[in-house]
LUMSE-908131 format. One record per residue (C-alpha): chain; residue number from 1; residue in three letters; x, y, z. Coordinates in steps of 0.25 Angstrom, whole numbers, plus 5000, padded with zeros to 4 digits. Layout:
LUMSE-908131
["A",NUM,"ALA",[X,Y,Z]],
...
This chain:
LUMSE-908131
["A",1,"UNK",[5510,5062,4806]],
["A",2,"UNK",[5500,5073,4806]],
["A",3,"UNK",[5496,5078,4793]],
["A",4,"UNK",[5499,5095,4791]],
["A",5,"UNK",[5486,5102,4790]],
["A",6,"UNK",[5492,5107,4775]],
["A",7,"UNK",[5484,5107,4763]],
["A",8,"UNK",[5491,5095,4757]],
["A",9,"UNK",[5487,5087,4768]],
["A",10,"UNK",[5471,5095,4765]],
["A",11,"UNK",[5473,5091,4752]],
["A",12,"UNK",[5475,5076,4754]],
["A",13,"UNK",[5465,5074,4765]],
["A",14,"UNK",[5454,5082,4756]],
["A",15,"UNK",[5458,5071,4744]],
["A",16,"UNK",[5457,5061,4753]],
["A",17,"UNK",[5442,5064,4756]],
["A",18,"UNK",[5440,5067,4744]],
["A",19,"UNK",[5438,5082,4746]],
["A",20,"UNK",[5432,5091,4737]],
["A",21,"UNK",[5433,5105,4734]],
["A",22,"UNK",[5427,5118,4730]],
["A",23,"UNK",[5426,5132,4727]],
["A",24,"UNK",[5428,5132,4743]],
["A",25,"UNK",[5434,5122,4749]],
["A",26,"UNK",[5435,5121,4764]],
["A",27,"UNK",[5443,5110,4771]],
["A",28,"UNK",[5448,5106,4785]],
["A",29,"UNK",[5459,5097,4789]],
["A",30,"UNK",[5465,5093,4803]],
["A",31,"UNK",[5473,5079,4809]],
["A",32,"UNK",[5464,5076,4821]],
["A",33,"UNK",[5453,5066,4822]],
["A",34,"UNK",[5443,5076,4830]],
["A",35,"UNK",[5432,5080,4820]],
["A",36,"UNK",[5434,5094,4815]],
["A",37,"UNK",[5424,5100,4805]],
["A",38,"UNK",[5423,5110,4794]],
["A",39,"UNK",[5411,5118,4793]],
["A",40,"UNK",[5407,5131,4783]],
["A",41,"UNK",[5397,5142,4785]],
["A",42,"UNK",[5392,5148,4774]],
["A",43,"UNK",[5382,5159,4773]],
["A",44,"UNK",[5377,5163,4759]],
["A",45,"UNK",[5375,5177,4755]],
["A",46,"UNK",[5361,5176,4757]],
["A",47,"UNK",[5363,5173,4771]],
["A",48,"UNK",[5360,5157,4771]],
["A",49,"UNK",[5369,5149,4782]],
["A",50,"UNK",[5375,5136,4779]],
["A",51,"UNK",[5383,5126,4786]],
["A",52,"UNK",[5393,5115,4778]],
["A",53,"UNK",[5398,5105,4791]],
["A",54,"UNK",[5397,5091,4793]],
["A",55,"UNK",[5383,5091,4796]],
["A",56,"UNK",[5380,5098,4784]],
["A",57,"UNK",[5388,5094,4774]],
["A",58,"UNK",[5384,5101,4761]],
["A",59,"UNK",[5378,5117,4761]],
["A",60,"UNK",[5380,5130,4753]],
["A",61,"UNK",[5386,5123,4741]],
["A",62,"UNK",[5396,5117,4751]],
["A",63,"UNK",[5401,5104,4755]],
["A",64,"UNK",[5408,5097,4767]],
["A",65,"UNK",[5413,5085,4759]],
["A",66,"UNK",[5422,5080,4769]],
["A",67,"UNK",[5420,5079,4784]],
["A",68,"UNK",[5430,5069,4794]],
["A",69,"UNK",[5430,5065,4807]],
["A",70,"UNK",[5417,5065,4810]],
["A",71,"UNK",[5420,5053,4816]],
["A",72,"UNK",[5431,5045,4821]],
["A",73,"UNK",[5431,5035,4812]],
["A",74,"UNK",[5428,5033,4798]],
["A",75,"UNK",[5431,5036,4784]],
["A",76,"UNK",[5431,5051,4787]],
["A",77,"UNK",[5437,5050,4801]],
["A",78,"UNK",[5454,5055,4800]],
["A",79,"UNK",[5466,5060,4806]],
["A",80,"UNK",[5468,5068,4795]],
["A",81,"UNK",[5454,5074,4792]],
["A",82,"UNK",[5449,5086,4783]],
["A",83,"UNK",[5435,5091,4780]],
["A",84,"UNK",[5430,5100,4767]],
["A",85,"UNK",[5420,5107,4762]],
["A",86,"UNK",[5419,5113,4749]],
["A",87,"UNK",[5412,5122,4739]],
["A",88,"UNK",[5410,5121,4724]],
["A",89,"UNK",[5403,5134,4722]],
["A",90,"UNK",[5404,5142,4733]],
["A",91,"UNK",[5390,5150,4736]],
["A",92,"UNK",[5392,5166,4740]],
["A",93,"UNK",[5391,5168,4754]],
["A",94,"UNK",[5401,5167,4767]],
["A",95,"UNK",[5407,5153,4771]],
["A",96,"UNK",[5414,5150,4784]],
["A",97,"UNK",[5423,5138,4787]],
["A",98,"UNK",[5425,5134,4800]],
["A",99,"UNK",[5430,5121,4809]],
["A",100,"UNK",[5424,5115,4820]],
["A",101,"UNK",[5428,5103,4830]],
["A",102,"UNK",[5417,5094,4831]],
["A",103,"UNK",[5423,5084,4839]],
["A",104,"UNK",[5439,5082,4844]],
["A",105,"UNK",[5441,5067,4844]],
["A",106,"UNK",[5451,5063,4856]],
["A",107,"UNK",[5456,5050,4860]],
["A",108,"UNK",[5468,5044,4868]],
["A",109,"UNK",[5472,5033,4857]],
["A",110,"UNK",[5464,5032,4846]],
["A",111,"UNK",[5473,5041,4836]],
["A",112,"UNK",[5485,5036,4843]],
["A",113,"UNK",[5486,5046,4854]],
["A",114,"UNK",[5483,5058,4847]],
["A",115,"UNK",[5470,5067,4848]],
["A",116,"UNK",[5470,5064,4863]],
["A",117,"UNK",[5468,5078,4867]],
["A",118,"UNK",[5450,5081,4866]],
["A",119,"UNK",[5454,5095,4868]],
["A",120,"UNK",[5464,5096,4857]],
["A",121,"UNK",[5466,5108,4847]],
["A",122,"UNK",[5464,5102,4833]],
["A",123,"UNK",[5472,5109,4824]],
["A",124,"UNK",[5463,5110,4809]],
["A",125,"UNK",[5466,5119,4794]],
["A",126,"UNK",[5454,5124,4786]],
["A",127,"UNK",[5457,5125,4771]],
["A",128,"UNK",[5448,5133,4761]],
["A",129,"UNK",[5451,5134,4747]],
["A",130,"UNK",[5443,5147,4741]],
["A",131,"UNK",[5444,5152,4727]],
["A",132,"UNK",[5457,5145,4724]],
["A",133,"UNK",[5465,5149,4738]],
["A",134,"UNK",[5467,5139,4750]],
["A",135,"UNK",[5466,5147,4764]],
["A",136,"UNK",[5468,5139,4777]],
["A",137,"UNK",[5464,5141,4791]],
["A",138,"UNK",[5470,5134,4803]],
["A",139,"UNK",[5465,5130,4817]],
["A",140,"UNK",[5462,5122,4828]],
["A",141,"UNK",[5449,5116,4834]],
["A",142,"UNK",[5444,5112,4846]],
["A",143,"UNK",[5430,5111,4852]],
["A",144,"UNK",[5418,5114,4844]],
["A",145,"UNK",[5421,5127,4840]],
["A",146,"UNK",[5420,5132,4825]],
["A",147,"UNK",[5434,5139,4820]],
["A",148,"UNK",[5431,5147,4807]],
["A",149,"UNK",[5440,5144,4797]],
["A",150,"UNK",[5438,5153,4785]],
["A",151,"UNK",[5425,5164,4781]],
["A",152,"UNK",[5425,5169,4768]],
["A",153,"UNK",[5415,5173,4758]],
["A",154,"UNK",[5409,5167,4744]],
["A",155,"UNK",[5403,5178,4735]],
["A",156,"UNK",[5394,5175,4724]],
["A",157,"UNK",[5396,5159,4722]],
["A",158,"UNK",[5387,5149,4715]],
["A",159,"UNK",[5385,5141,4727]],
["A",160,"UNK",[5388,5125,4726]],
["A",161,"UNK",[5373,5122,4726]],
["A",162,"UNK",[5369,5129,4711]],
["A",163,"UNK",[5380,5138,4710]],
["A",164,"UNK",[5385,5141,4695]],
["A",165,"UNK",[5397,5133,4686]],
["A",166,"UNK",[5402,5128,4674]],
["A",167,"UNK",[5399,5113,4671]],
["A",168,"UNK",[5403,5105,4660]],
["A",169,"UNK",[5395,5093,4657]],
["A",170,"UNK",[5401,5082,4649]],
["A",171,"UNK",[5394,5072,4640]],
["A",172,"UNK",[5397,5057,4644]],
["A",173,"UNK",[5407,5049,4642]],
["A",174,"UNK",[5405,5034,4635]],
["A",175,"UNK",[5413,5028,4645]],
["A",176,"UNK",[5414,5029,4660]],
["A",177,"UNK",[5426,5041,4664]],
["A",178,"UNK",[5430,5049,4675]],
["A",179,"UNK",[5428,5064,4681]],
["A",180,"UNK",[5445,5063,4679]],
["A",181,"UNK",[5444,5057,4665]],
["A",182,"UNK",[5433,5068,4661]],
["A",183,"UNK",[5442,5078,4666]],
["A",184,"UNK",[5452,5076,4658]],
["A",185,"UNK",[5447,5073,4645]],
["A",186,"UNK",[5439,5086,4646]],
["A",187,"UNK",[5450,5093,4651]],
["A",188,"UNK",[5443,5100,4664]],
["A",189,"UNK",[5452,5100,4677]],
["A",190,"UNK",[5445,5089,4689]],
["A",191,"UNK",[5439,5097,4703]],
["A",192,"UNK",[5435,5089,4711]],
["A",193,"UNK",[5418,5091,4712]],
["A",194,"UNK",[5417,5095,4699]],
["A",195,"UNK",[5415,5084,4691]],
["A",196,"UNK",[5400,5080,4690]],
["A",197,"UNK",[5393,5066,4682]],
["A",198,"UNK",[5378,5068,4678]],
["A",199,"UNK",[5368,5056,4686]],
["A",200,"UNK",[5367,5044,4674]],
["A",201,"UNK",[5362,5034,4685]],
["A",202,"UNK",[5355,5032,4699]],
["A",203,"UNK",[5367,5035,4709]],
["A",204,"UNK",[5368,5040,4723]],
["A",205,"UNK",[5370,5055,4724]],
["A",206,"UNK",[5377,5058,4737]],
["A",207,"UNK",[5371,5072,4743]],
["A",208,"UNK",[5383,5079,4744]],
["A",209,"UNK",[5385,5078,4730]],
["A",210,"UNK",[5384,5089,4722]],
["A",211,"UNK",[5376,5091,4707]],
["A",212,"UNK",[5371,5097,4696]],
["A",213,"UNK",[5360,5098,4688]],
["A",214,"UNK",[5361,5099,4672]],
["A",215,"UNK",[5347,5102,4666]],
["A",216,"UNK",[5354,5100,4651]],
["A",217,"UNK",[5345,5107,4643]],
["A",218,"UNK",[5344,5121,4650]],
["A",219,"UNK",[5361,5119,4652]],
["A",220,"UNK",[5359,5122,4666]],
["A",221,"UNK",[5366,5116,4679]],
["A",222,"UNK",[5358,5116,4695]],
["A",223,"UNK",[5371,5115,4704]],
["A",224,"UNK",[5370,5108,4717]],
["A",225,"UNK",[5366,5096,4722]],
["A",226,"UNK",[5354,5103,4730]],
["A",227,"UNK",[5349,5111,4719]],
["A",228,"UNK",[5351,5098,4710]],
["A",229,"UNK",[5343,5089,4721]],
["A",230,"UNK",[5332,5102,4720]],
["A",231,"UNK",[5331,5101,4707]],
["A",232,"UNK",[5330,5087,4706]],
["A",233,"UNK",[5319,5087,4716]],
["A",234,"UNK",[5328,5077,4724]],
["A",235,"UNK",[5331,5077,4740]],
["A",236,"UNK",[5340,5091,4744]],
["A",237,"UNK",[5348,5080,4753]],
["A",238,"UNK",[5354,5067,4754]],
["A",239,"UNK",[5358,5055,4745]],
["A",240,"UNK",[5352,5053,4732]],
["A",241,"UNK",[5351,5042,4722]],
["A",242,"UNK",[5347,5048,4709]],
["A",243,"UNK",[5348,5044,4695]],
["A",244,"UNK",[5346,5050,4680]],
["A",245,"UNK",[5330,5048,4683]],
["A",246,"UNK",[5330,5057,4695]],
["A",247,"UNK",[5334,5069,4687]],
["A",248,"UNK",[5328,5078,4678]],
["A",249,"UNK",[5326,5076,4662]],
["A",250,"UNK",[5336,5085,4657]],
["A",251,"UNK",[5346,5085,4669]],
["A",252,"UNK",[5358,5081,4671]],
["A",253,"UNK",[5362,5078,4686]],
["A",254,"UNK",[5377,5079,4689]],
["A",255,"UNK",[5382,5074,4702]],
["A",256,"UNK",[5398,5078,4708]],
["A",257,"UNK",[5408,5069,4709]],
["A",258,"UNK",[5422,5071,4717]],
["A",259,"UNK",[5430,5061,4711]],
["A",260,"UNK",[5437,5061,4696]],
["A",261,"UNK",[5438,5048,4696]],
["A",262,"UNK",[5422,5046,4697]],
["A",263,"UNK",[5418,5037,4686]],
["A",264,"UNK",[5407,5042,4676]],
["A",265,"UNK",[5401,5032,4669]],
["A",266,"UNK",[5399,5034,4652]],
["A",267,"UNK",[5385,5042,4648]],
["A",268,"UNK",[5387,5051,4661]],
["A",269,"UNK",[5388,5066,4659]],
["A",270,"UNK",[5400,5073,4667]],
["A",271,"UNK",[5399,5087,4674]],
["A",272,"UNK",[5412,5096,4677]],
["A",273,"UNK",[5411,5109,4685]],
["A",274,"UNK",[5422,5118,4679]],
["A",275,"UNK",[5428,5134,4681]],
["A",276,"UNK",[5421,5143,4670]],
["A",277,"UNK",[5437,5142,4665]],
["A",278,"UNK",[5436,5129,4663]],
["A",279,"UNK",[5423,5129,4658]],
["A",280,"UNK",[5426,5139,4647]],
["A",281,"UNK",[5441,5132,4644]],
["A",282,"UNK",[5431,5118,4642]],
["A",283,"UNK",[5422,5126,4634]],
["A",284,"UNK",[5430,5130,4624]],
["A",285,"UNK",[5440,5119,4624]],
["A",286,"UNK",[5429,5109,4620]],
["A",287,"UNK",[5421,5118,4611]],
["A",288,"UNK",[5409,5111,4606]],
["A",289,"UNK",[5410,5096,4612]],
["A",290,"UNK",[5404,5099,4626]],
["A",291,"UNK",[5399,5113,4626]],
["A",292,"UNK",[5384,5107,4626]],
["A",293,"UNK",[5388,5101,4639]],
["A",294,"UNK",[5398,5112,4646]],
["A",295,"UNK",[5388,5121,4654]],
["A",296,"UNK",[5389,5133,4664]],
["A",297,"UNK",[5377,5134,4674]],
["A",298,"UNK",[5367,5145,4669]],
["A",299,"UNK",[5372,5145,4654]],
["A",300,"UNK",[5366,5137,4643]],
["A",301,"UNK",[5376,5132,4636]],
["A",302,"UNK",[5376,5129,4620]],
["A",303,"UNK",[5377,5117,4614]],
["A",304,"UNK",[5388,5118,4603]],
["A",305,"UNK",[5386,5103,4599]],
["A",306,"UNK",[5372,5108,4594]],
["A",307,"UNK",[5378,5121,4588]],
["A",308,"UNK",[5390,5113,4580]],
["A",309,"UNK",[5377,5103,4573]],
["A",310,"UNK",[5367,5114,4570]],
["A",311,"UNK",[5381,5121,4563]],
["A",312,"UNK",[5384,5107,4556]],
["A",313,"UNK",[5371,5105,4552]],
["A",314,"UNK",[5369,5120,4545]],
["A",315,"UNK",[5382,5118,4538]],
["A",316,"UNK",[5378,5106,4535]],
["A",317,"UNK",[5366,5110,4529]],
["A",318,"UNK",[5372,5123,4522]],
["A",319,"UNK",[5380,5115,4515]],
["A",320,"UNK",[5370,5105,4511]],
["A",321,"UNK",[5361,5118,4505]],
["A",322,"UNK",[5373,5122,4498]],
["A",323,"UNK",[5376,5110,4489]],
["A",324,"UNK",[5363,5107,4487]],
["A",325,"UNK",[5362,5123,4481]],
["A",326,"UNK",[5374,5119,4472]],
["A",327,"UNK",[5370,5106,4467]],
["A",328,"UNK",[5358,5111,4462]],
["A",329,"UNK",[5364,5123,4455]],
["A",330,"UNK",[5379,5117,4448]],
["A",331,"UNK",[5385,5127,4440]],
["A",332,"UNK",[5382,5124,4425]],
["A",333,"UNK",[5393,5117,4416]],
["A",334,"UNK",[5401,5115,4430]],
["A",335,"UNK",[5409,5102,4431]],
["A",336,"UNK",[5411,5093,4445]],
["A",337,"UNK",[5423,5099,4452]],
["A",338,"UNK",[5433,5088,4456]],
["A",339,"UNK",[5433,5086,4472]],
["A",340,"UNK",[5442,5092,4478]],
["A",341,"UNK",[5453,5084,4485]],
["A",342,"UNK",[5452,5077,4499]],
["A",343,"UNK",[5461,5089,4507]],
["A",344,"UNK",[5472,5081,4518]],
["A",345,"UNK",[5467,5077,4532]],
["A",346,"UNK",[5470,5091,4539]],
["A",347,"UNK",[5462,5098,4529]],
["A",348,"UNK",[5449,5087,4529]],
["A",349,"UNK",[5453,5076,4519]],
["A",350,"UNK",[5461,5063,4522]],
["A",351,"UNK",[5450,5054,4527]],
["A",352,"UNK",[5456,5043,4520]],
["A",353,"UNK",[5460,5031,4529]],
["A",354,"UNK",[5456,5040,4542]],
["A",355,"UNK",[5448,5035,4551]],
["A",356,"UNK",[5436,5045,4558]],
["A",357,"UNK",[5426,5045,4568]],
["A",358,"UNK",[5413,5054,4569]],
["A",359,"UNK",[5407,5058,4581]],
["A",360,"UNK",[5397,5070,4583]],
["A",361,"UNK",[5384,5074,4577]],
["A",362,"UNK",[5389,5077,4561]],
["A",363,"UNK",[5380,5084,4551]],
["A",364,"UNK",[5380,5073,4541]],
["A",365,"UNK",[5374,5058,4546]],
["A",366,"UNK",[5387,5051,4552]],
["A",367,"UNK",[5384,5040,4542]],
["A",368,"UNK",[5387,5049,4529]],
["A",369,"UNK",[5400,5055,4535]],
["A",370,"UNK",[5407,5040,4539]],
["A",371,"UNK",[5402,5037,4526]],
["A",372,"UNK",[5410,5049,4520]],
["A",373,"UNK",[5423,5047,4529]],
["A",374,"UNK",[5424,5031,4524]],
["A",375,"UNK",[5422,5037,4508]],
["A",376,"UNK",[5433,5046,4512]],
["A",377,"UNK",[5442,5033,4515]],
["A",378,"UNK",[5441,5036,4531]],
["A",379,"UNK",[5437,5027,4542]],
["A",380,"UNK",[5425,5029,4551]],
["A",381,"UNK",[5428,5025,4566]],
["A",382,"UNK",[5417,5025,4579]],
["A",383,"UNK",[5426,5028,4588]],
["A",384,"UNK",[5439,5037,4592]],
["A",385,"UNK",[5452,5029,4594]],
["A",386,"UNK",[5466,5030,4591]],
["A",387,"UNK",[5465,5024,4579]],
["A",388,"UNK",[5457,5036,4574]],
["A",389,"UNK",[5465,5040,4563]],
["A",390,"UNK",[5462,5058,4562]],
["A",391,"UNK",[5450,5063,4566]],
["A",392,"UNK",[5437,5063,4571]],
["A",393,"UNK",[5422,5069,4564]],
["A",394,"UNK",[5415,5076,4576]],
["A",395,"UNK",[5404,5083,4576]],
["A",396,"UNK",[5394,5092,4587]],
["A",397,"UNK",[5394,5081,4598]],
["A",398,"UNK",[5408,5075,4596]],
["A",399,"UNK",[5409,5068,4611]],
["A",400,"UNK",[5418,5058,4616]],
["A",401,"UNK",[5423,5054,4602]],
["A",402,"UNK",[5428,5068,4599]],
["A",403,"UNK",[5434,5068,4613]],
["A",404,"UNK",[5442,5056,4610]],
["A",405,"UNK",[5449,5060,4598]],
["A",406,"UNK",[5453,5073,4602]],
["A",407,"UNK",[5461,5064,4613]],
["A",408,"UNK",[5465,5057,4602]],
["A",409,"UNK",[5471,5070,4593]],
["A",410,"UNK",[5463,5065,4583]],
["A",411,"UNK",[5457,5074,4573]],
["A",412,"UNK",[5444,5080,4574]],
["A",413,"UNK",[5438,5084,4562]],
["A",414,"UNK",[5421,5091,4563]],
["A",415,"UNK",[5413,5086,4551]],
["A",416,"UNK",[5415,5098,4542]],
["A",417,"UNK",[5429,5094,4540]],
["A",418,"UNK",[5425,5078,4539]],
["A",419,"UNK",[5415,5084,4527]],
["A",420,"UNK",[5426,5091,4521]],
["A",421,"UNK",[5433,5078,4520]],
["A",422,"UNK",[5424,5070,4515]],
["A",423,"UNK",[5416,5079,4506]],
["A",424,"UNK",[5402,5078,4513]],
């Protein structure tokens, strides 16, 4: 049975290639074993020409990630072929999509009778997905001949070789996870081609993959894999085998992965690409627990980890001056005003048979606060479980532990209320 040329049967062949998509997504299907292919014209604004096709597969912050029946036979040979190309950041400038027939495959019995005719019309639909709306184009090919499909223009545009975005960048996990487990612990909805995993080993780095460069210190991101590869000093094509050596002091490189279920190892740092909405929804949502590593191209952005300690560490020392001030000046004749009693758990007291875990950087040494939680009768634990009785001490840096009991519903108290309890 012949498949319909509709877009549930585009959407199924595209997820069996492993298809990706874009700001501009281009793609052709069509039931015939003859070799048609898919080809955009882009000129920019300042009137550069550039050709994405089979022969040149990768140009103007495009790529043509799946091209079939090239051949006969093989993996990307098929009765029921698509091709696509797509576009993360668009540049500005005009793009034409058009369809060719390179070759029209005829036999007498190899396809069990069919495709007999050499001269045959081959019936074909062109599908481009553009700011969010799906237009389609319908046609038949025969002979060599280009058949434009769609011409529309791109104003402005970042372009997909060092457009602009907004990346958040991710400390490592201890454990190996997945783009899909990330996702959903950090709440951000998965696209395919958005999810990037810093280089931590020599590994082959394909050269149609797409990076980023993090120079950590300035907060700034190079975007594209041919700016990246000029920065780096490294080849403008081709296959590379690279490794943390290979890239500068300071930098993080990030490379592109389709898949969610691509395994990152534990101690690797994870980039996503996200919408400004998104960006300021994650932003806010996770106040300071990431902000030192949630970027947008071209603006540094604060570290609030650092900000929280240097406030905890003024407070701290405010309130050390001030005792000190008091002690040295009691009131003559005064007597010792009797302490006043431990409040209930909601309000800072309760410690009694809890059980606690710190994590963070705290303004006193953690040796004297576990010291002051075990004389308030509570236990001090190393690590977040279950069995965690109420709440957890964190401080400026709080990572996967404060994570971990917020999954938990556990209680989290900062060390301003843990101080109240335990009178430090």
């Amino acid at each position: 049975m012949v498949e319909a040329l509709d877009l549930g049967t585009l959407s199924k062949r595209l997820k069996r290639e492993k298809a990706q998509s874009g700001d501009i997504t281009a793609s052709l299907i069509w039931n015939d074993p003859s070799d048609l292919d898919l080809h955009c014209f882009f000129t920019s604004a300042s009137g550069k020409k550039e050709h994405i096709y089979y022969g040149n597969k990768k140009a103007a912050g495009g790529f043509l990630d799946v091209d079939m029946n090239a051949s006969n036979e093989g993996k990307r040979f098929s009765l029921e072929p698509v091709e696509n190309i797509f576009f993360k950041n668009p540049p500005g400038g005009k793009y034409t999509i058009s369809v060719n027939n390179f070759n029209t495959r005829s036999h007498p019995t190899k396809w069990k009778g069919k495709f007999t005719n050499s001269k045959r019309l081959i019936p074909f639909k062109v599908y481009v997905n553009k700011d969010g709306k799906m237009q389609t184009f319908s046609g038949k090919a025969n002979g060599r001949r280009f058949i434009k499909s769609f011409s529309f223009a791109v104003k402005g545009g970042g372009g997909g070789s060092g457009g602009g975005g907004c990346y958040i960048v991710f400390p490592p996990e201890s454990s190996q996870t997945t783009f899909k487990a990330l996702c959903a612990k950090h709440r951000i909805p998965w696209k395919q081609g958005s999810g990037y995993y810093a280089v931590a080993r020599t590994e082959k780095i394909h050269s149609y993959k797409e990076m980023l460069l993090q120079s950590v210190k300035a907060d700034k991101f190079t975007v594209g894999s041919a700016k990246c590869r000029k920065a780096l000093g490294w080849p403008a094509e081709g296959e590379l085998r690279k490794g943390p050596k290979d890239i500068k002091d300071g930098h993080r490189l990030f490379v592109q992965s389709t898949s969610a279920n691509r395994v990152i190892p534990g101690g690797t740092h994870v980039l996503f690409e996200v919408t400004p909405e998104e960006y300021a929804k994650h932003k806010k949502a996770r106040s300071t627990k990431y902000e030192s590593e949630t970027h947008t191209t071209g603006k540094k952005g604060s570290s609030a980890a650092a900000k929280a300690k240097a406030k905890a560490k003024g407070a701290a020392k405010a309130k050390a001056k001030a005792k000190a001030k008091a002690k040295a000046a009691p009131k003559a004749g005064a007597k010792r005003a009797a302490a006043p009693p431990m409040r209930a758990a909601g309000g800072g007291g309760g410690l009694r048979g809890m059980k606690l875990v710190f994590t963070g950087t705290l303004a006193v040494p953690r040796s004297t606060a576990a010291a002051a939680a075990q004389a308030a009768g509570a236990s001090v634990l190393g690590a977040v479980s279950a069995s965690m009785d109420i709440l957890l001490v964190a401080g400026p840096g709080a990572g996967s532990k404060l994570a971990k009991a917020e999954g938990l519903g556990k209680q989290v108290w900062d060390e301003a209320k843990f101080k109240r309890a335990v009178g430090l």
